[in-house]
N, C-alpha and C positions, 0 to 999 in steps of 0.2 A: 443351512442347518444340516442339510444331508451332508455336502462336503465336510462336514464338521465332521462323525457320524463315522463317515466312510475314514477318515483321519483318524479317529480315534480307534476304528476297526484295524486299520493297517498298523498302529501300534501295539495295540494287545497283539494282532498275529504276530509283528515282530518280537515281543517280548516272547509268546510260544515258542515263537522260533529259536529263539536264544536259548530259551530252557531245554528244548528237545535239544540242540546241539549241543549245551553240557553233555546230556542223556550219551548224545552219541561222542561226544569225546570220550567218554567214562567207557562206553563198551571199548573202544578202539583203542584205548590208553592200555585195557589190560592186555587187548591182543598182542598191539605192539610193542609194549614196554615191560609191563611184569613179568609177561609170557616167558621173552625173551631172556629178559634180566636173572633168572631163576635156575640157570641148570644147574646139577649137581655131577661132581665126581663120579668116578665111579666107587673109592673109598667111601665118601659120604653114602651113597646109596648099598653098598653094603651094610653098613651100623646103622642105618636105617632102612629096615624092608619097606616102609611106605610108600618112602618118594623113589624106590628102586621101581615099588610096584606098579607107580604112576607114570613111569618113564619120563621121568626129569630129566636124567641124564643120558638118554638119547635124543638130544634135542638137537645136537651139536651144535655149531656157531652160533652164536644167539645174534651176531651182527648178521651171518645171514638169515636167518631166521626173521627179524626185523625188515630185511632188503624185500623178502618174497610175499611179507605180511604188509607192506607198505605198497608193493605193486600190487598185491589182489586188492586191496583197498580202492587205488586209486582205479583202477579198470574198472571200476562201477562207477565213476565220477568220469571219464575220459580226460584223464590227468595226462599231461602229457610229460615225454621222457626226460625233459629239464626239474617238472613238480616232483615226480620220482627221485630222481637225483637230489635234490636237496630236500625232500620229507626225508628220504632214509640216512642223509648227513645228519641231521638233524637226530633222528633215533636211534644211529650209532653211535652219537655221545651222548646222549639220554642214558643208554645203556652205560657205558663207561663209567660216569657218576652214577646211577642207580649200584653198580656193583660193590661202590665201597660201602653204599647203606646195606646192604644184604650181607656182608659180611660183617659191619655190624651188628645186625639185628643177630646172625649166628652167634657173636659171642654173648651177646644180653640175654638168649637160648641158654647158651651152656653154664652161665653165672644161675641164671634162674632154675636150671635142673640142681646144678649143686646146691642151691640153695634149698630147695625144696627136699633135697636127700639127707640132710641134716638131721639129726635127732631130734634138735628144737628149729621148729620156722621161725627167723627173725622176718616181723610184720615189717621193720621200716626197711628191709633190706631191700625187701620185696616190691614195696611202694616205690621205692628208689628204682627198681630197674624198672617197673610198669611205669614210670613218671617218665625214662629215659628211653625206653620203647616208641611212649607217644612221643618224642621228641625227632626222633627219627624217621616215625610215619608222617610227622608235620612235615621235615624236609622233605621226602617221598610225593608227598603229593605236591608241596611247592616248585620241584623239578620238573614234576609233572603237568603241572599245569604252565611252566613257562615249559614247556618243548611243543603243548599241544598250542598253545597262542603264538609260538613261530612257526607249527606247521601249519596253523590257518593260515600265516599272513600270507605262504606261499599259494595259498588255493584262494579261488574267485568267491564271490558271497553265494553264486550260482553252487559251484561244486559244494560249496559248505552245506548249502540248505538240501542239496541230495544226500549229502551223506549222512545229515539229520533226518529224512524221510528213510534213509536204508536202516539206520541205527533205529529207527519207531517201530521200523518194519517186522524185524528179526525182534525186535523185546515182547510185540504180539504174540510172537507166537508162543 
């Protein structure tokens, strides 16, 4: 009965486990992929003071940007220099595909400002592009989630589950 017990405990912790390491794929996903996926011209950041303000567009290469975000990562895991190598293959074409959704989403921006700057707001217009928004956040995170389920496969169950205790870590506070 205890071996039962103790069996049933070790699967609840591993289902915790699984849940925290969504948790931490989800921090780590933005580090290394929207973060990166996101800079702005320097025109764009002109016509808009915000994301000038935010420095977007000082971000420079976003592939390496990804490279240095994917080595600080794994240096808390003692990832070694081949896991590197292929997590940040891995997020430089994350990146790649992430960029056509982003441009994208830009244009379904600039449809919905003119739309909105119209004399009369057509409702179904509106609906149409919020319907095709969500349709491109679906693929966003479908991308997302197959780049972060090949960069597990590259790390050990060991490195996963630290990097779920480092991802718990940082959400505390």
């Amino acid at each position: 009965m205890s071996e039962l017990r103790s069996d049933e405990t070790r699967s609840g912790t591993f289902r915790k486990s699984a849940w925290m390491f969504g948790g931490a794929v989800i921090i780590l996903s933005g580090l290394l992929f929207i973060g990166s996926a996101l800079p702005t011209t320097p025109d764009a950041a002109d016509a808009s003071r915000w994301r000038g303000h935010w420095g977007h567009d000082r971000h420079g290469d976003p592939g390496e940007h990804a490279e240095f975000a994917v080595e600080w990562v794994l240096r808390w895991v003692d990832g070694t220099p081949e896991q590197v190598e292929q997590i940040t293959a891995i997020a430089k074409s994350s990146i790649e595909e992430l960029t056509g959704l982003r441009e994208e989403h830009e244009k379904r921006h600039e449809a919905f400002i003119a739309e909105m700057s119209k004399a009369t707001v057509d409702r179904e217009a509106i609906e149409r592009l919020r319907h095709d928004g969500m349709d491109v956040a679906n693929q966003l995170s479908v991308q997302l989630a197959n780049a972060l389920v090949d960069a597990a496969a590259v790390l050990t169950v060991e490195q996963r589950l630290e990097l779920v205790e480092l991802a718990e870590r940082f959400h505390r506070r």
